[in-house]
C-alpha positions, 0 to 999 in steps of 0.5 A: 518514532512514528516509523518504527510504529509503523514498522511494528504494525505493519509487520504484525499486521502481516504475521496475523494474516500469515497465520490466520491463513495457515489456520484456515488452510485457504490455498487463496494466498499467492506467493506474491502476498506470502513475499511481501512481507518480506518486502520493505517499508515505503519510506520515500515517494518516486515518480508520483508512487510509493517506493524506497530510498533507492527507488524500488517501487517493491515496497509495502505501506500499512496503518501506522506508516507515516510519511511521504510514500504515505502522501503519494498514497493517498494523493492518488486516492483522493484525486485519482479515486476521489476518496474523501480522505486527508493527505496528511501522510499518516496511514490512519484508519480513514486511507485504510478503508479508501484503499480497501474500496480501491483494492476491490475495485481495481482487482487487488486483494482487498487487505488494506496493505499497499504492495506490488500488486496494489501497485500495479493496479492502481492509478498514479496522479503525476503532473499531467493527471492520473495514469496507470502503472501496470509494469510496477517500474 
């Protein structure tokens, strides 16, 4: 159930932002971020990274998203960004504000949705530390 609001969520999230860009006419929106709405839900955690049941890593996390693809979020949040947040794989306000600190200082677009771009920017905690993942694979 929980996924499904997540779902729902973050799929009005993502309609909103649409069209509050075409009523603003910003041209600052990529063809990335225009696609990934169109990308799934992360449902899974992969090599120390969000990703989905068969493993792609072109996923998206937003508030109300629950889960382990959630947990691996914000484990590297915390200990790679040392954000003081829970790692209670619940995509609540407190991971929304962490990864919007993070988006901004990693050079991502600071919308508080993890996608590829956020992927491949961020810093991964794995077995031997944090590492960087700039391919997304």
């Amino acid at each position: 159930m929980k996924s499904l609001i997540g779902r729902l969520a973050l799929t009005l999230a993502t309609a909103a932002t649409a069209l509050t860009l075409g009523a603003t006419g910003s041209a600052s929106a990529s063809a990335e971020d225009v696609s990934a709405a169109a990308l799934p839900t992360c449902t899974h955690k992969w090599d120390y990274q969000p990703a989905t049941a068969n493993r792609s890593k072109r996923c998206v996390l937003g508030q109300g998203n629950y889960g382990n693809a959630v947990l691996a979020l914000q484990q590297s949040l915390k200990y790679c960004y040392g954000k003081n947040i829970a790692v209670d794989k619940d995509f609540g306000p407190a991971t929304r504000t962490a990864l919007i600190q993070v988006q901004r200082a990693v050079g991502a677009d600071p919308d508080g949705v993890y996608g590829p771009e956020t992927n491949r920017k961020m810093k991964w905690l794995a077995a031997t530390g944090c590492r960087h993942n700039p391919s997304g694979d």
